[in-house]
C-alpha positions as CSV (number, residue, x, y, z in Angstrom):
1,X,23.3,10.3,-7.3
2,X,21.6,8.2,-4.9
3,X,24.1,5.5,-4.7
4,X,24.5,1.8,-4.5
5,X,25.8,-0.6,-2.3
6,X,26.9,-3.7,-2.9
7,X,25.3,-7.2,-2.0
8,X,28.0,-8.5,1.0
9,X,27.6,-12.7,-0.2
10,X,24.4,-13.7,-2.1
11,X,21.1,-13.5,-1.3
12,X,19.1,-16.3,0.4
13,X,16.5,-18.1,-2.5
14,X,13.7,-16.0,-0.5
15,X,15.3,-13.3,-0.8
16,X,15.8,-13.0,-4.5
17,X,12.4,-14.3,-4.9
18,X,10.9,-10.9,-2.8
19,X,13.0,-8.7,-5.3
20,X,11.9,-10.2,-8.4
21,X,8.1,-10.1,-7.1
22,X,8.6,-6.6,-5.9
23,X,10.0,-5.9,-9.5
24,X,7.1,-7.4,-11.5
25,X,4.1,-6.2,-9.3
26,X,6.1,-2.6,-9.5
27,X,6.1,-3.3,-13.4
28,X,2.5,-4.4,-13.6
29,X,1.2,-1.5,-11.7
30,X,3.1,1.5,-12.9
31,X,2.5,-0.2,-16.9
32,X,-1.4,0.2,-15.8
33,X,-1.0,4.1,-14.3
34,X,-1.1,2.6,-10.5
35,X,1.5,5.1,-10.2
36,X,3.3,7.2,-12.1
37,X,7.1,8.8,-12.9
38,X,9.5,7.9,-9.6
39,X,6.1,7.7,-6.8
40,X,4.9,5.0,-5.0
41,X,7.2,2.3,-3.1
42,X,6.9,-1.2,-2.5
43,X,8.4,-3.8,0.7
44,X,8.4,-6.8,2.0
45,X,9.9,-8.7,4.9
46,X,12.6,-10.8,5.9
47,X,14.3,-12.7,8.7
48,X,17.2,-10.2,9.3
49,X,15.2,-6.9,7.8
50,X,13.4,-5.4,4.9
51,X,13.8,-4.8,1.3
52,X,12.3,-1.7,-0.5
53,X,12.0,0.3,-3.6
54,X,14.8,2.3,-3.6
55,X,14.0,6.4,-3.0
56,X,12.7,8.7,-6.5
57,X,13.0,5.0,-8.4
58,X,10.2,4.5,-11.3
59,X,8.5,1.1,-10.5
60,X,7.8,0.3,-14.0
61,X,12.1,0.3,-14.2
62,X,13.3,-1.4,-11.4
63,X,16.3,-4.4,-11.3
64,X,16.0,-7.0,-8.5
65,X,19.9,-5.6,-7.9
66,X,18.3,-2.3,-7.4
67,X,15.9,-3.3,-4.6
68,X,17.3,-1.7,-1.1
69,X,18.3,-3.9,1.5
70,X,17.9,-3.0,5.3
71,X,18.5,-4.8,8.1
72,X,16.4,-5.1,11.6
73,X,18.6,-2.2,13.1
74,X,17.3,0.0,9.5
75,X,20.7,0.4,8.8
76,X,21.1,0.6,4.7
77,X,22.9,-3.4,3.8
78,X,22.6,-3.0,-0.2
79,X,21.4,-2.0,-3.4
80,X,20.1,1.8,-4.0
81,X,19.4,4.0,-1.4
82,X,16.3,2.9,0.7
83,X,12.9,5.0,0.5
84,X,12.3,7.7,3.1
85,X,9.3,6.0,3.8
86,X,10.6,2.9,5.3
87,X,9.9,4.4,8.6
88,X,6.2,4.5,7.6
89,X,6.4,0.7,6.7
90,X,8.2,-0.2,9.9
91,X,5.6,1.4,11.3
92,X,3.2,-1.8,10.1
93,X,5.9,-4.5,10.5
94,X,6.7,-3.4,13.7
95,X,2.7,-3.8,15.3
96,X,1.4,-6.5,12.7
97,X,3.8,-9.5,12.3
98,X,1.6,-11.1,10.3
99,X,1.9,-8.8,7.6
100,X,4.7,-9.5,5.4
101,X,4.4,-6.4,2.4
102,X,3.2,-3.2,1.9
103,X,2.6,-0.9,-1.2
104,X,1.9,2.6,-2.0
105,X,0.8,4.5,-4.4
106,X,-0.5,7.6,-5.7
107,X,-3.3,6.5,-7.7
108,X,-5.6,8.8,-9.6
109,X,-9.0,7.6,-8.0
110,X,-8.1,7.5,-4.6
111,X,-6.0,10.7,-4.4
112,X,-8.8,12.9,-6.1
113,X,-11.2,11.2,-3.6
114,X,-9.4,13.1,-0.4
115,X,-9.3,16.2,-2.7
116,X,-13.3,15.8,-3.5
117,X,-14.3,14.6,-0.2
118,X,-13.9,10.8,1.5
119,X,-17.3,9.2,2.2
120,X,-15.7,9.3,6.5
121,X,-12.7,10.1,8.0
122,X,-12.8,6.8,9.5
123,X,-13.7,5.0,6.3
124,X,-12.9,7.1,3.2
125,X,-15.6,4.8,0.8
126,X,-18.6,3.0,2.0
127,X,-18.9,-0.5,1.8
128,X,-20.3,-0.7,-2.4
129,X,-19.4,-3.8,-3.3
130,X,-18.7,-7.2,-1.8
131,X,-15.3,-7.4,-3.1
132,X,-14.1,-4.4,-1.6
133,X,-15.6,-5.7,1.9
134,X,-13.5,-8.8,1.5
135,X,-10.6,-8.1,-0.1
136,X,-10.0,-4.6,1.5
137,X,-12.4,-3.6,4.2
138,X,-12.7,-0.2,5.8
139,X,-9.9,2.2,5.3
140,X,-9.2,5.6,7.4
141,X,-8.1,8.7,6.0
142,X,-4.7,9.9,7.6
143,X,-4.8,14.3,7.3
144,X,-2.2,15.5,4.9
145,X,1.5,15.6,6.2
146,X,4.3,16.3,3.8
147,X,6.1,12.7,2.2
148,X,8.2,11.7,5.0
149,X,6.9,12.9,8.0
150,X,7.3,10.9,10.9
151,X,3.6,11.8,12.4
152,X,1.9,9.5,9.6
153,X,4.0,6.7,10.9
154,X,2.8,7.3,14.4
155,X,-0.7,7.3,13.1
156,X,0.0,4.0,11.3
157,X,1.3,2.2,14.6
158,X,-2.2,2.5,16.2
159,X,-4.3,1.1,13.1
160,X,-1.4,-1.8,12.0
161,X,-3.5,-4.8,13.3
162,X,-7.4,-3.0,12.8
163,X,-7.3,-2.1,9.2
164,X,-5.5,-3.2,6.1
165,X,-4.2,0.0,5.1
166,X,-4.6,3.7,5.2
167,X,-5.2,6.5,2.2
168,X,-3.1,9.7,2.7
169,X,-4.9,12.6,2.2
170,X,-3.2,14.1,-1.0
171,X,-0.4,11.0,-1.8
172,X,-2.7,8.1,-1.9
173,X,-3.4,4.5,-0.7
174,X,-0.7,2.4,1.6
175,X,-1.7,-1.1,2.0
176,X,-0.3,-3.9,3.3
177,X,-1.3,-8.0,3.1
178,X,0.2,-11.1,3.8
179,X,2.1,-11.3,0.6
180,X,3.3,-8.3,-2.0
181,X,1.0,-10.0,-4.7
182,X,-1.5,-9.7,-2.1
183,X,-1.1,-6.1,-0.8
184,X,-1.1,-4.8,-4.4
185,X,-4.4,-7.0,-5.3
186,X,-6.4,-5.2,-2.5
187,X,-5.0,-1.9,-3.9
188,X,-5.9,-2.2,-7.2
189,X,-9.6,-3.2,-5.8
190,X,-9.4,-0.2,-3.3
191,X,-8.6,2.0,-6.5
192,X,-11.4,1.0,-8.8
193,X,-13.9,1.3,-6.0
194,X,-12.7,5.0,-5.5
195,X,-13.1,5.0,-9.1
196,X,-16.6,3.4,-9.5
197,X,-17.6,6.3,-6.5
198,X,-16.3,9.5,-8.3
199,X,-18.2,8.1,-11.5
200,X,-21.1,7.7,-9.9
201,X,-21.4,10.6,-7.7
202,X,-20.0,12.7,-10.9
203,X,-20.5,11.6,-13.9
204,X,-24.5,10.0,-13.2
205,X,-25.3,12.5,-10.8
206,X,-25.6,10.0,-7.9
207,X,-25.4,9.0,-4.5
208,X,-24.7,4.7,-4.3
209,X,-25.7,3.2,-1.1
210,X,-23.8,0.5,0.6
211,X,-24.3,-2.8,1.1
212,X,-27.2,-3.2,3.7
213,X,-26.7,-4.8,7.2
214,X,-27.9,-7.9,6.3
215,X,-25.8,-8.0,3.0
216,X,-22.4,-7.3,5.3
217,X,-23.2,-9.8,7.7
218,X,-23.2,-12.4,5.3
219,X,-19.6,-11.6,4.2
220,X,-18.6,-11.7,7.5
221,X,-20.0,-14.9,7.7
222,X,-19.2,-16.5,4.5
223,X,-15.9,-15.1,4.0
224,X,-14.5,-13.6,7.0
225,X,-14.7,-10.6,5.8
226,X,-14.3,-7.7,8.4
227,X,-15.2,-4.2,8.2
């Protein structure tokens, strides 16, 4: 039993709104094999603390009532018991305060990618398609530490504000945005590119080379992009 603790008054209309989003992105991305069985954990912020997926909960099956509450303090306010990796998420709300979600998963692609081999260390894929330049940018590879450990988080601190997420060697892809809609959309494009990599280099026998110089800079200066 995990347990449950009750909501103390209701919930502010923002509030309710974060669980229910956090409910239907879980939803949509476990119905689409994002993530499977009880892995992968979604949060977002608030005024006076965080909500979370609560720990070994499927996200294809969650209630907004489910959704843990924590306040700024990370002591446990309501609903199930709060993932153990809200310290890893602090760990990006704590150095970014722009970002307002993060997600993680253990997606197919991207975890077979750190068993296969990542492009760099520093940036696990190379920059294939514009998409991915825009919408996710370059991600590091964090070494494999058991779920949990506290060392990930202190990795996490020191790329919160350069990078828009991380893949775990082993686990998978933690990413974080502006929005939850928004932190899952750059997942699910991190994901395919993985995908669209390990096809290539597997399946057709081939090496695909990134965007050139003068391809990137135009991103950057069209669309911001960053890499």
């Amino acid at each position: 039993m995990t347990g449950t603790k009750n909501q103390p008054g209701s919930t502010t209309l923002k509030e309710q709104a974060l669980r229910e989003e956090i409910c239907e992105i879980g939803a949509s991305l476990y119905q689409r094999n994002y993530t499977v069985g009880a892995a992968g954990n979604i949060s977002a912020r608030l005024d006076d603390g965080w909500l979370i997926t609560p720990t070994d909960a499927c996200l294809g099956r969650l209630t907004p009532a489910q959704i843990a509450k924590v306040d700024l303090s990370g002591k446990w306010i309501s609903g199930d018991k709060p993932s153990k990796t809200l310290t890893l998420h602090r760990a990006v709300y704590d150095n970014n305060p722009l970002m307002q979600a993060v997600v993680h998963t253990h997606s197919t692609n991207l975890v077979a990618l750190t068993l296969s081999g990542v492009w760099h260390d520093n940036a696990v894929l190379p920059p294939i398609t514009p998409y991915q330049v825009m919408k996710v940018g370059r991600i590091p590879l964090i070494p494999y530490c058991r779920p949990g450990d506290p060392r990930v988080a202190e990795q996490v601190k020191l790329l919160a504000t350069s990078v828009r997420g991380v893949l775990l060697e082993r686990l998978g892809p933690v990413v974080w945005h502006e929005s939850i809609s928004q932190a899952a959309f750059a997942l699910e494009e991190l994901e395919e590119t993985a995908r669209l990599w390990l096809m290539s280099r597997v399946k057709l026998e081939l090496q695909p080379e990134p965007l050139n110089a003068e391809a990137l800079d135009e991103l950057y200066r069209v669309f911001g992009a960053r890499w």
